[in-house]
C-alpha positions in Angstrom: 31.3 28.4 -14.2 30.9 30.7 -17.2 27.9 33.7 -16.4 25.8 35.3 -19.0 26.9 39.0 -19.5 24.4 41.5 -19.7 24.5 43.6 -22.5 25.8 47.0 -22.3 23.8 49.9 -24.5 27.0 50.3 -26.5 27.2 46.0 -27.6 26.7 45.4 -31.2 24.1 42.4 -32.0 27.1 40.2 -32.8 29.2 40.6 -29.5 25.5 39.9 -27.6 25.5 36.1 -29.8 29.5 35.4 -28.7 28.4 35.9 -25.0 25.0 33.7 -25.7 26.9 31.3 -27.8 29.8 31.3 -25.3 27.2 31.1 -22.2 25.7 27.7 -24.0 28.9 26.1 -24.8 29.9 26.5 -21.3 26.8 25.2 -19.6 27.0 22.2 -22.2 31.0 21.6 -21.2 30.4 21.8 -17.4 26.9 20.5 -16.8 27.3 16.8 -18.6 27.8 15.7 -15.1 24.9 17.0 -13.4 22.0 14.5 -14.7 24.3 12.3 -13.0 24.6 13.3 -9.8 20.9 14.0 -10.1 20.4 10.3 -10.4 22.7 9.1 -8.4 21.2 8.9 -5.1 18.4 6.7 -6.8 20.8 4.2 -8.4 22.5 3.9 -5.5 19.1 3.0 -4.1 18.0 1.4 -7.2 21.1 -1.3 -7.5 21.5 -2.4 -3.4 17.5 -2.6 -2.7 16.5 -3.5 -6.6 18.8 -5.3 -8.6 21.5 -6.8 -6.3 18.4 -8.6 -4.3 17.4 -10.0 -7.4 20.3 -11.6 -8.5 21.2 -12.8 -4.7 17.8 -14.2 -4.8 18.2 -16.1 -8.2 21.6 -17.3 -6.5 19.9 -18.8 -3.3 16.9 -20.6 -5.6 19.7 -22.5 -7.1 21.1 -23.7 -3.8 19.9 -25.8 -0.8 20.2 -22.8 1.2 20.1 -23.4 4.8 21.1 -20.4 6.6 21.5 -22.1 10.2 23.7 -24.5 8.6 27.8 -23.9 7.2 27.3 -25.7 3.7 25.0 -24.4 1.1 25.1 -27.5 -2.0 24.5 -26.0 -4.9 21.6 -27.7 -6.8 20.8 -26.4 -9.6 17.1 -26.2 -10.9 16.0 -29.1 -8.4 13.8 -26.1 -6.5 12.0 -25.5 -8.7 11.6 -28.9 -10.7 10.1 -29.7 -6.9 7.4 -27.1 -7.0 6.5 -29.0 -10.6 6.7 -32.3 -9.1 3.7 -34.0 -7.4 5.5 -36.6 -5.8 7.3 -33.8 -4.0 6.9 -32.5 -0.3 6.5 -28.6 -1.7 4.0 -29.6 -4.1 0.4 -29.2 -2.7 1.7 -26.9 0.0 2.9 -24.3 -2.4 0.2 -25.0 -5.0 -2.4 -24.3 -2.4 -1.0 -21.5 -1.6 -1.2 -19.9 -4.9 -4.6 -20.9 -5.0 -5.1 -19.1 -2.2 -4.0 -16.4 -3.5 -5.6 -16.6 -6.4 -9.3 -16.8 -4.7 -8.1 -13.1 -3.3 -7.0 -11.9 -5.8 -10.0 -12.9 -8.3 -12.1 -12.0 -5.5 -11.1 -8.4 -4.5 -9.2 -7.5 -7.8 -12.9 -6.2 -9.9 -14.3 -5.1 -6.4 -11.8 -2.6 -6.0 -11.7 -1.4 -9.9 -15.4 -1.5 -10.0 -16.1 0.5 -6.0 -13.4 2.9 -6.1 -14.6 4.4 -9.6 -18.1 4.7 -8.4 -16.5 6.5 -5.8 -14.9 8.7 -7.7 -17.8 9.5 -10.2 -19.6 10.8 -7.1 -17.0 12.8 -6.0 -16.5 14.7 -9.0 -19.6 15.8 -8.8 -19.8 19.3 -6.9 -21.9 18.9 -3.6 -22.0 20.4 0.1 -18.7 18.6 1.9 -17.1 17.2 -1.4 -14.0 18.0 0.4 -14.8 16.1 3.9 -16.2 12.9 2.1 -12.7 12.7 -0.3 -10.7 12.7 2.9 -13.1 10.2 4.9 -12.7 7.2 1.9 -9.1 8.0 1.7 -8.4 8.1 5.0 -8.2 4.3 5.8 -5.6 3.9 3.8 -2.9 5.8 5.8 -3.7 3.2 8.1 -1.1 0.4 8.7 -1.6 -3.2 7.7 -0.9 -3.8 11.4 -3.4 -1.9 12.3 -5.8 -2.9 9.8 -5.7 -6.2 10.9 -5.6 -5.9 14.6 -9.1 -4.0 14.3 -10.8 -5.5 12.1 -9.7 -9.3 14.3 -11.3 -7.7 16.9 -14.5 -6.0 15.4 -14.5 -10.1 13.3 -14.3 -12.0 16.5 -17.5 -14.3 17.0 -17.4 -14.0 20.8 -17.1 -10.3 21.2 -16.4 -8.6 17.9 -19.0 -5.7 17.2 -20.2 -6.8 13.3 -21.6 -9.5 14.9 -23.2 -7.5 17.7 -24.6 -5.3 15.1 -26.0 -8.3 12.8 -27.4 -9.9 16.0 -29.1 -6.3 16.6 -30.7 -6.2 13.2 -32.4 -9.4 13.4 -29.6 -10.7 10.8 -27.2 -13.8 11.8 -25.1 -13.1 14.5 -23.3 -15.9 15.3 -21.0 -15.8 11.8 -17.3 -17.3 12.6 -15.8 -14.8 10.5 -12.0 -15.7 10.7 -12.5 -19.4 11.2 -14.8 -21.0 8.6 -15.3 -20.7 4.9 -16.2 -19.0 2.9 -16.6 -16.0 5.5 -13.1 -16.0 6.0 -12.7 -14.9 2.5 -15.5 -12.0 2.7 -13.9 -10.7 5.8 -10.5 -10.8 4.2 -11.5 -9.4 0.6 -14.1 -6.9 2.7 -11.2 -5.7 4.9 -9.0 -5.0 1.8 -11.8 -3.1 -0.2 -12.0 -0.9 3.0 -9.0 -0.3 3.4 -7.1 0.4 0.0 -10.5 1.6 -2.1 -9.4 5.3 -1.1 -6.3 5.1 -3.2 -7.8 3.8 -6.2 -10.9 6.6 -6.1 -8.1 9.0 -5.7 -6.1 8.2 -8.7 -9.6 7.7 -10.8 -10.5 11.5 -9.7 -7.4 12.9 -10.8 -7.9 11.2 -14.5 -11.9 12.2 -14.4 -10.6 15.8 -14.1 -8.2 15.1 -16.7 -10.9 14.8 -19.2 -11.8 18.0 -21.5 -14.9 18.8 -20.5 -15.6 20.0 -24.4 -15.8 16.3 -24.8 -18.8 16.0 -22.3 -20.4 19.3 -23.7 -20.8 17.9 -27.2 -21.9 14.9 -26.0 -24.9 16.2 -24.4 -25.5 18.4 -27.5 -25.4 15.6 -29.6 -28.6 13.9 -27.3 -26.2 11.4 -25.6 -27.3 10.2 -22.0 -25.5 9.6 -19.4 -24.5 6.3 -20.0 -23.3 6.9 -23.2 -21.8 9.8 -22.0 -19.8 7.4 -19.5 -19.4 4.6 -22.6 -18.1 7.0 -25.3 -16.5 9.6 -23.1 -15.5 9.1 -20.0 -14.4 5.2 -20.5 -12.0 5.8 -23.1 -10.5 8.8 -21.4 -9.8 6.7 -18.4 -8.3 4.0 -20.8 -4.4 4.5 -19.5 -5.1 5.0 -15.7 -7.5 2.2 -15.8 -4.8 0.1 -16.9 -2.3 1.3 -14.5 -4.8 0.9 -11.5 -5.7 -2.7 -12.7 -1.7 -3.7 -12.7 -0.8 -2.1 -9.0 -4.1 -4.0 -7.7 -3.4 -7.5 -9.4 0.6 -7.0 -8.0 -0.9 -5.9 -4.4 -3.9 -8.9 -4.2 -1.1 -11.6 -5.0 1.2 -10.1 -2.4 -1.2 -10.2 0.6 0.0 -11.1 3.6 -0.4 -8.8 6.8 -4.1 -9.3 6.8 -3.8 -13.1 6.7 -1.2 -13.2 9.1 -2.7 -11.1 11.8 -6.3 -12.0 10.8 -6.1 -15.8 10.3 -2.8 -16.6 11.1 -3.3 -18.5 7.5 -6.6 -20.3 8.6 -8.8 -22.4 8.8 -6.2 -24.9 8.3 -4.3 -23.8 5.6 -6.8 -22.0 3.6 -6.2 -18.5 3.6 -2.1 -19.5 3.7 -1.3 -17.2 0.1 1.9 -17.9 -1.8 3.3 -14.9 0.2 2.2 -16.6 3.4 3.7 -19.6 2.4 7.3 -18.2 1.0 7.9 -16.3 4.2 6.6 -19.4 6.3 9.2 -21.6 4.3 12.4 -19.7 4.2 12.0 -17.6 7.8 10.9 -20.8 10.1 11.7 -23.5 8.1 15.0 -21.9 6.8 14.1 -23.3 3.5 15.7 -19.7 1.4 16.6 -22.2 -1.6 12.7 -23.2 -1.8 11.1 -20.0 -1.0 13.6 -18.2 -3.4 11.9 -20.5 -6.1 8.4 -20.1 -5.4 9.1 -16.6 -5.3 10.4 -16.2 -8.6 7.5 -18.5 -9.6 5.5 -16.4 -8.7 6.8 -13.2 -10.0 6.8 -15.2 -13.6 3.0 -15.4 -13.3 2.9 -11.5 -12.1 5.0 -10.8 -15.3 2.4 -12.9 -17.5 -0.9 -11.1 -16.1 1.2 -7.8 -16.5 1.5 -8.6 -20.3 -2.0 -9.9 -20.3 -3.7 -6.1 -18.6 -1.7 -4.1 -21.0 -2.4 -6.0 -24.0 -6.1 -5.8 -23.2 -5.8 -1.8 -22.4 -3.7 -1.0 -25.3 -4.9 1.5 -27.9 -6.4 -0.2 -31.0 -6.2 1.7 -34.0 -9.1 1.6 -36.4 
């Protein structure tokens, strides 16, 4: 490897530009390689846990795939023209599932845009403990779905779960079967959720509110704005991007719940709270279904892709 030579008192200006010349031409000839290597650990990672799953799982979807059984018949699109079909046995179970998953997800999505902002407004603000309260919302999330939903299927329980204990306590209902009848199922799950994940949001929304000049905020106030408009005309558009971004990650997240179902619920009542996660896993692990689930799985990542188009297009930035 070529080495940059210092120069000596007695150099002239032009033998100083050979050696910075020379120095440059050899970093360019022997360092074409290193973005590579650089990279290569996360392609490595990128094509067997990325790409080669996706094109095994587009495979499978176009198969009866039957993986207790030696022959796999290949069968073209008839997956997923049976998740269209209402005369079909996958029909309502899959279409129930996705509107399962679609009461979540329209349920907690604005809770945890609107909460964890709030959040984040108020911890901004300088105040004794700012430090201790940031860590105390944030620190449910570090919390495992498993243990997420163990707790809270305890503290639910109508028997011998605690909310309830504490409703009764207040004079407030007390007898609520929380994990077993609608539509309290739905506010334990979405409630749950908002606990447990609103930490990360606030966090990324406190990052971007420090972001903002505070110039911007100075002039406002100069120019007789109020806090509201303040927030309109400063703060919202300055949050613009990130708001996008956190509106994507928590569409993708809602429509792939499944821990707190699954331990919670176990899907019920019934099949209510059985999401189109739920039900993929359900079909292709214990019904050995893969060709099916494979389908409804990349059913479901078409409407993922649509609603993605859909948040950016609405967050874009319009010119005047």
């Amino acid at each position: 490897m070529s080495q940059t030579r210092v120069a000596a008192p007695g150099d002239t200006v032009d033998a100083v530009r050979r050696d910075q010349r020379a120095s440059r031409r050899g970093v360019a000839k022997h360092g074409k390689v290193t973005p590579w290597l650089f990279l290569l650990p996360y392609l490595v990672l990128f094509i067997g846990f990325v790409l080669l799953p996706i094109v095994l799982g587009l495979w499978i979807s176009l198969h009866r795939w039957d993986y207790t059984l030696p022959g796999k018949p290949f069968v073209g699109l008839e997956n997923y023209q049976d998740l269209f079909d209402s005369g079909s046995g996958i029909y309502s179970i899959f279409w129930n599932s996705m509107k399962a998953t679609g009461i979540f997800t329209v349920a907690s999505v604005p809770l945890l845009l609107v909460l964890p902002l709030l959040v984040a407004l108020v911890m901004n603000r300088k105040f004794p403990g700012r430090n201790l309260f940031r860590a105390v919302y944030f620190a449910p999330y570090v919390l495992g779905v498993a243990v997420v939903g163990v707790l809270w299927r305890y503290l639910l329980d109508a028997n011998i779960g605690l909310v309830n204990h504490y409703l009764g306590a207040l004079g407030l209902p007390g007898d609520t079967a929380w994990l077993t009848s609608t539509p309290a199922v739905w506010v334990a799950l979405v409630g749950v959720t908002v606990w447990w994940t609103m930490g990360y949001n606030s966090v990324i929304y406190l990052a971007a509110l420090q972001d903002i000049p505070k110039e911007l905020y100075e002039a406002a106030r100069v120019d007789g704005a109020s806090r509201w408009q303040q927030f309109v005309n400063v703060t919202f558009p300055g949050l613009r991007p990130v708001l996008a971004f956190i509106t994507m990650i928590t569409i993708i997240a809602s429509a792939n719940m499944f821990g707190q179902s699954y331990l919670m619920t176990q899907g019920g009542p019934g099949r209510e709270t059985r999401t189109a996660i739920y039900q993929i896993a359900e079909t292709g692990l214990r019904n050995f279904s893969m060709g099916d689930a494979a389908a409804m799985s990349y059913v479901l990542t078409a409407f993922l892709m649509v609603l993605s188009v859909l948040v950016f297009w609405l967050f874009r930035e319009r010119r005047s």
